[in-house]
C-alpha positions as CSV (number, residue, x, y, z in Angstrom):
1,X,141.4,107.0,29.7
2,X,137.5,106.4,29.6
3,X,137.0,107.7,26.8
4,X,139.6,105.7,24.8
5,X,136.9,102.5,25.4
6,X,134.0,104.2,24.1
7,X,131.7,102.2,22.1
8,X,128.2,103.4,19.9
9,X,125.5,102.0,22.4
10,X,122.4,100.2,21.1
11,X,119.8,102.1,20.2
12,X,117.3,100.2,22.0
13,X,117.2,96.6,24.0
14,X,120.2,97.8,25.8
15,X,117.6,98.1,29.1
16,X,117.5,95.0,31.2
17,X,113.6,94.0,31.7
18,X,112.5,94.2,35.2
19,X,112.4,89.5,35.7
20,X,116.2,89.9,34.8
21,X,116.5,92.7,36.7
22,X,114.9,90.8,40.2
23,X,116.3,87.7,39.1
24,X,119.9,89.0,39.6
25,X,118.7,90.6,42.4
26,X,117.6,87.4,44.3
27,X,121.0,85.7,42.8
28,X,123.0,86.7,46.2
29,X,119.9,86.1,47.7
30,X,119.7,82.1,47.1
31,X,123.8,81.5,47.5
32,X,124.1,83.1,51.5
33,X,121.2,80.4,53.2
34,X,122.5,77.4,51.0
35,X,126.4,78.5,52.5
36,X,124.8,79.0,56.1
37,X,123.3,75.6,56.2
38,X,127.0,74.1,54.9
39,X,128.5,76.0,58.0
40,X,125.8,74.6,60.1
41,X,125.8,71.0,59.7
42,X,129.8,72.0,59.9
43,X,129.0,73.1,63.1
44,X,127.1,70.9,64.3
45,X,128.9,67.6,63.4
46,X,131.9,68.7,64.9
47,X,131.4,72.2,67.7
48,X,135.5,72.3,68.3
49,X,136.9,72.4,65.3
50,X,133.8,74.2,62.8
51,X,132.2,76.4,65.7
52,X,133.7,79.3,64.8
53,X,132.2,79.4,61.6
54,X,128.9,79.6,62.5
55,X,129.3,81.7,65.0
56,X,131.4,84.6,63.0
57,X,129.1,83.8,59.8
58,X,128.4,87.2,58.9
59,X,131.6,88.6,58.7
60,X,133.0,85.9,56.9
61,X,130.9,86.4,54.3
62,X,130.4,89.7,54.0
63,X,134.7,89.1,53.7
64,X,134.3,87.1,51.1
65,X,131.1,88.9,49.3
66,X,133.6,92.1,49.4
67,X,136.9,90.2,47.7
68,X,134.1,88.7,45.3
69,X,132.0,91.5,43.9
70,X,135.5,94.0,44.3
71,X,136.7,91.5,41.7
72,X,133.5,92.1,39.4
73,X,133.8,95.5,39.1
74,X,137.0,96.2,38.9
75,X,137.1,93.2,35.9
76,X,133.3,93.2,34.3
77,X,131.9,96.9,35.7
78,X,129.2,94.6,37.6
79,X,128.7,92.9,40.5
80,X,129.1,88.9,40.4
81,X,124.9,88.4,39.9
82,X,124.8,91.2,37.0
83,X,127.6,89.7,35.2
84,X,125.8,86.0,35.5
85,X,122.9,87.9,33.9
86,X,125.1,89.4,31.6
87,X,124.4,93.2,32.6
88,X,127.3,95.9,33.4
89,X,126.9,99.1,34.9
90,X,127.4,102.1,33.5
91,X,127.9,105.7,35.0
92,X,124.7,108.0,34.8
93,X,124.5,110.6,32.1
94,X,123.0,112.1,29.5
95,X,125.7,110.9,26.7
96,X,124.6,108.8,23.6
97,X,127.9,106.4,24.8
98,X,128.6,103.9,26.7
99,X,131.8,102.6,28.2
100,X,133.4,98.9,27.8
101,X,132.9,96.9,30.7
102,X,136.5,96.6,30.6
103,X,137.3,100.3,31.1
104,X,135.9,99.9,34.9
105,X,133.7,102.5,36.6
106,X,134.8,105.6,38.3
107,X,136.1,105.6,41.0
108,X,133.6,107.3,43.1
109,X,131.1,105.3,41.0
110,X,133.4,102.5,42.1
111,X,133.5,102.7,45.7
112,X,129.6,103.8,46.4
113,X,128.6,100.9,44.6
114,X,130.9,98.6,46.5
115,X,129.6,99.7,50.0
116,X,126.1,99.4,48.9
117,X,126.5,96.1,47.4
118,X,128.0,94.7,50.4
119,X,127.8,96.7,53.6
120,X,124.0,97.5,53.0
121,X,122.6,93.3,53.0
122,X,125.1,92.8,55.8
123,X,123.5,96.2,58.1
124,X,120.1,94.9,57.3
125,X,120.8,91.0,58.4
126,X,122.4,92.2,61.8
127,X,119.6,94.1,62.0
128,X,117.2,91.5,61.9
129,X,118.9,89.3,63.6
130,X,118.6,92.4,66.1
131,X,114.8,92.6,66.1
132,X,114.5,89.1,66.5
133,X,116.5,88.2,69.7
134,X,114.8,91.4,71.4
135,X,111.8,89.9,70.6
136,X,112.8,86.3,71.8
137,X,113.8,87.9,75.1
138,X,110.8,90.0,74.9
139,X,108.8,87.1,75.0
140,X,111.4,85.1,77.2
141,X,112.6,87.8,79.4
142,X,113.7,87.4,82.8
143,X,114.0,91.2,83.6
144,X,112.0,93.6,85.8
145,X,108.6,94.7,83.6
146,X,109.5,98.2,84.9
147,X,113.2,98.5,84.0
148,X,114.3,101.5,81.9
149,X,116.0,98.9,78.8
150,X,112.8,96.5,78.6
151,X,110.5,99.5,77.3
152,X,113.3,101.3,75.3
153,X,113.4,98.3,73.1
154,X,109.7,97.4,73.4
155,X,109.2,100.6,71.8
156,X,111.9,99.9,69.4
157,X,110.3,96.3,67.9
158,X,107.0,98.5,67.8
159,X,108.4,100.9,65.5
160,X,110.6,98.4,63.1
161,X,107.7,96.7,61.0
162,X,106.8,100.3,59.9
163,X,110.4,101.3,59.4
164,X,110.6,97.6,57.2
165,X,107.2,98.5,55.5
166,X,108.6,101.8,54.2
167,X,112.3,100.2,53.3
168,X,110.2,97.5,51.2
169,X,107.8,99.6,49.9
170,X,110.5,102.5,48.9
171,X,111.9,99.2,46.4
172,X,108.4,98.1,45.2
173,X,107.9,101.9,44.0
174,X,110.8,102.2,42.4
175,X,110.2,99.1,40.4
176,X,107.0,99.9,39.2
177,X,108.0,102.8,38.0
178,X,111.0,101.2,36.0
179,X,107.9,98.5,34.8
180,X,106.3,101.8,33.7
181,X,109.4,103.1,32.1
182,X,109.1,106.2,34.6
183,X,112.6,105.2,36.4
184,X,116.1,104.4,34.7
185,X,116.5,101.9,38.0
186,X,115.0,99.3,39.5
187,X,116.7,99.6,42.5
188,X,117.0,102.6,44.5
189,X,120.4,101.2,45.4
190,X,121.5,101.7,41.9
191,X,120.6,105.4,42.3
192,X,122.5,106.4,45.1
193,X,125.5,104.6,43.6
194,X,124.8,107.0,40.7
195,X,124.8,104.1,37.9
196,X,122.6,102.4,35.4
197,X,122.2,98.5,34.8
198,X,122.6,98.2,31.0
199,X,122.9,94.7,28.9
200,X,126.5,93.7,27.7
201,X,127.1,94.4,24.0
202,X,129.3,91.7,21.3
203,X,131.9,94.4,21.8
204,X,131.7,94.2,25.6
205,X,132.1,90.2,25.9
206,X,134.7,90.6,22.8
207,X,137.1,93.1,25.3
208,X,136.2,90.8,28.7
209,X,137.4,87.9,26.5
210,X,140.5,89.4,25.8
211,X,140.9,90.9,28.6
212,X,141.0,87.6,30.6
213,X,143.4,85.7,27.7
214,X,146.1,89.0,28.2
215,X,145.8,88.0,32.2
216,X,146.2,84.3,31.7
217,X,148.9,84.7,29.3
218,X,151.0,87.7,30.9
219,X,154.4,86.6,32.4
220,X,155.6,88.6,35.2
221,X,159.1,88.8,36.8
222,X,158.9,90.7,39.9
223,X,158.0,89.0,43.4
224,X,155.4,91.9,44.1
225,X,154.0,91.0,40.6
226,X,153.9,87.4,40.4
227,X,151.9,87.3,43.8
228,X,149.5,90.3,42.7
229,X,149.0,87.8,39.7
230,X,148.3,84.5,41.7
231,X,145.6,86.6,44.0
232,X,144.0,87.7,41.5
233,X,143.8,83.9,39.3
234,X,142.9,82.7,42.4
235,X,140.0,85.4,43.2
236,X,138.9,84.8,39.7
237,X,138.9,81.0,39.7
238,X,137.0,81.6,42.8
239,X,134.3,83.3,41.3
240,X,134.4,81.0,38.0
241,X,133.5,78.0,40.0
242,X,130.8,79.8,41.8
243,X,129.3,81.1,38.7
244,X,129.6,77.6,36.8
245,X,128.3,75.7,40.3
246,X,125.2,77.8,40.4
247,X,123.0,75.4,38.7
248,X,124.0,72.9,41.1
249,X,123.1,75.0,43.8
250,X,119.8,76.0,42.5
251,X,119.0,72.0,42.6
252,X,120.4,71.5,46.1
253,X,118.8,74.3,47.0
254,X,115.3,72.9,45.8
255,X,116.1,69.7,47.3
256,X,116.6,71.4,50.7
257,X,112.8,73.5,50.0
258,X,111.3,70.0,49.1
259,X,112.7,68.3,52.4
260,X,112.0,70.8,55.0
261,X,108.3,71.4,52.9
262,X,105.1,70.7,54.6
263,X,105.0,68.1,52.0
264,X,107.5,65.9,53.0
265,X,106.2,66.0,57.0
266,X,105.1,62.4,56.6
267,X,108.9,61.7,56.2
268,X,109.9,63.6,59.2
269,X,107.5,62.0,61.3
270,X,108.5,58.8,60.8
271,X,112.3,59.2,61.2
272,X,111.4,61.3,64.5
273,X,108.8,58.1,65.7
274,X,112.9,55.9,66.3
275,X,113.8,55.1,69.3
276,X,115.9,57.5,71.1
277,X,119.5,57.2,70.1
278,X,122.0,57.0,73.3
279,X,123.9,60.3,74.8
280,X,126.7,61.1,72.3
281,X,130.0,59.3,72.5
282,X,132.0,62.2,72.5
283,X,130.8,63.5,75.6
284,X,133.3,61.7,77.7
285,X,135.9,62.6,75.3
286,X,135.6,66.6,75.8
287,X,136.1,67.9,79.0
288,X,135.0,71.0,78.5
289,X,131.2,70.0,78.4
290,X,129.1,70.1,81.5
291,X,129.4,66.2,83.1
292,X,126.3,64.9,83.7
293,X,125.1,64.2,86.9
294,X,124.3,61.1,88.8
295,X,120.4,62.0,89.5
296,X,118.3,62.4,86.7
297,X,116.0,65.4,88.5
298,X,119.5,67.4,88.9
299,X,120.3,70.4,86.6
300,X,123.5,69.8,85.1
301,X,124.7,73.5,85.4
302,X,123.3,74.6,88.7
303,X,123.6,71.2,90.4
304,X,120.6,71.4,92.1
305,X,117.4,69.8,91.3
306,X,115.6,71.1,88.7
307,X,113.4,74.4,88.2
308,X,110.9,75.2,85.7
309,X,112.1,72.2,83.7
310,X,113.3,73.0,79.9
311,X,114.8,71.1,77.0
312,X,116.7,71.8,74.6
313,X,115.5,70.7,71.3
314,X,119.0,70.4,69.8
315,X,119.8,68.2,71.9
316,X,117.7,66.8,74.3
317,X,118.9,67.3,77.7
318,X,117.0,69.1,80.8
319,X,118.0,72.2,82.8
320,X,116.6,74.7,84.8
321,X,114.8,77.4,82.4
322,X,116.8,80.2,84.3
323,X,120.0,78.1,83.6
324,X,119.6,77.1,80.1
325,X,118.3,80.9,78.8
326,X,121.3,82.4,80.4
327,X,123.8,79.6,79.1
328,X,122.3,79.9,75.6
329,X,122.1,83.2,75.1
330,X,125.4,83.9,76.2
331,X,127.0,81.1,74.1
332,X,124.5,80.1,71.8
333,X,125.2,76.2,71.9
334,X,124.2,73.1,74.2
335,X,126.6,73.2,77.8
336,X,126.5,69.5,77.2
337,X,126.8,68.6,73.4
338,X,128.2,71.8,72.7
339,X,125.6,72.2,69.4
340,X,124.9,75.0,67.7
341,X,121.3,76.2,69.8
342,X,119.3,79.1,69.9
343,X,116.4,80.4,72.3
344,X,113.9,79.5,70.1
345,X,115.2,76.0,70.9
346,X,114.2,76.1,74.6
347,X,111.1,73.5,75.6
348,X,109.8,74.0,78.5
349,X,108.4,70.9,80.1
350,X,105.4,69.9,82.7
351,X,105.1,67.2,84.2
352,X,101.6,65.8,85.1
353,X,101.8,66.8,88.6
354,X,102.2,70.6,87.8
């Protein structure tokens, strides 16, 4: 059935240089932090209702990353970045052919480079977020120096930056050597999927063009079919508007870079020199934050006065250190303002007498 889509490849140019190449690369790259900061403010303008969302972040996208680029290369033989650069993927061989981007990938082709597309980023990102609690607790920790765990994962965060070192380096190799024309891949993710990024051909965007008129125009009668149908205009408006929002993004994504710069800490400081704003009003509406006590030296979880004083930058409010690690890191918010709050956001306070 391949083989009915053939078409004469280019002699040459079909190669993808290595800046379109990275650029596709870093694509996915820009679009997860711009949709994490979206779920954060989410999150934090409202903990009851958008809390959830940040919380289960990563497997909600990584959902949506799989019904996305599952869509792109079962449609376009690429993944949603390579098609916005207009490259496909093609299997590996030794043939002078190459086929349409509408005849799909093999299956196996298919499927390997599904999982590395999406379950490889996701692995890595727990993984770091991994490294960096243990070291936060490391550095925070309120366990024995002697227990068995503490120097299991001491040892652990000792070996990672080497482990990192040689997953980084393993990808700066490989793309010197495609600089060098010594490699057919740029990524070594390409070659375990067992594909080559090539750029789409006139006769490539001539089939994905009518490929997508046939699917707009093709009238179904069954139940079964007519749903299958409205999944799949859905999935693909979907992607559409990400791909034809992605200059926006690029801007607001700038804007955020520009605003959270070094640059711009003149700003900062003068919307942090205010007067402090009162407690939130919907404190006394939510009875499932911690009520405040009546003395001000008083830890709101333990009820007793304070010990080893610490704030939480998130919100403001003083507990005992004890108290607040073991709260946060259990729920990661405020027990108070119920915002979205993380051990690094732990102050610890001394007064002048201490």
């Amino acid at each position: 059935e391949v083989g009915a889509h053939l078409t004469a490849a280019p002699a040459g140019g079909d190669r993808p240089s290595v800046f379109e190449a990275v650029a596709q690369d870093s694509l996915m790259a820009a679009v997860k932090p711009a949709l994490q900061h979206l779920v954060k403010v989410l999150a934090e303008s409202n903990p009851a209702r958008y809390g959830f969302l940040w919380h289960w972040f990563d497997e909600i996208y990584v959902l949506l990353d799989l019904l996305l680029q599952q869509h792109y290369l079962a449609r376009c033989s690429a993944s949603f970045s390579e098609n916005f650069y207009s490259l496909k993927r093609i299997p590996m061989g030794d043939g002078r052919q190459q086929p349409l981007a509408t005849a799909g990938l093999p299956k196996r082709q298919h499927w390997k480079s599904l999982l590395l597309l999406v379950l490889v980023p996701y692995l890595k990102g727990k993984l770091e977020k991994l490294v960096s609690s243990l070291r936060e607790e490391d550095e925070y920790s309120i366990h024995p120096p002697s227990s068995s765990w503490k120097r299991f994962y001491r040892a652990f965060l000792a070996a990672y930056p080497y482990v990192n070192m040689t997953w980084e380096g393993w990808f700066l190799v490989q793309q010197l050597c495609y600089i060098l024309g010594k490699a057919e891949h740029h990524s070594p993710m390409l070659k375990l999927a067992g594909v080559r990024l090539v750029r789409l051909t006139a006769e490539d965007i001539q089939a994905l063009e009518k490929k997508w008129a046939e699917t707009t125009s093709n009238k179904t009668h069954s139940f079964t079919s007519r749903v299958q149908s409205a999944l799949r205009r859905a999935l693909g408006g979907v992607a559409f508007s990400l791909s034809t929002g992605l200059s926006v993004s690029v801007f607001f994504l700038q804007f955020l870079d520009w605003w959270y710069s070094s640059e711009n800490q003149e700003t900062i400081k003068s919307l942090t020199a205010l007067p402090t704003p009162p407690p939130p009003v919907h404190l006394e509406q939510e009875p499932s934050s911690a009520v405040l006590p009546s003395l001000r030296t008083v830890c709101p979880l333990c009820r007793k006065v304070r010990v080893n004083a610490t704030a939480l930058a998130t919100s403001g409010f003083v507990f005992c250190y004890r108290c607040a690690y073991s709260y946060v890191k259990a729920h990661q918010r405020c027990p108070v303002t119920g915002y979205a709050t993380e051990l690094q956001h732990l102050v610890k306070l001394y007064s002048p007498e201490s």
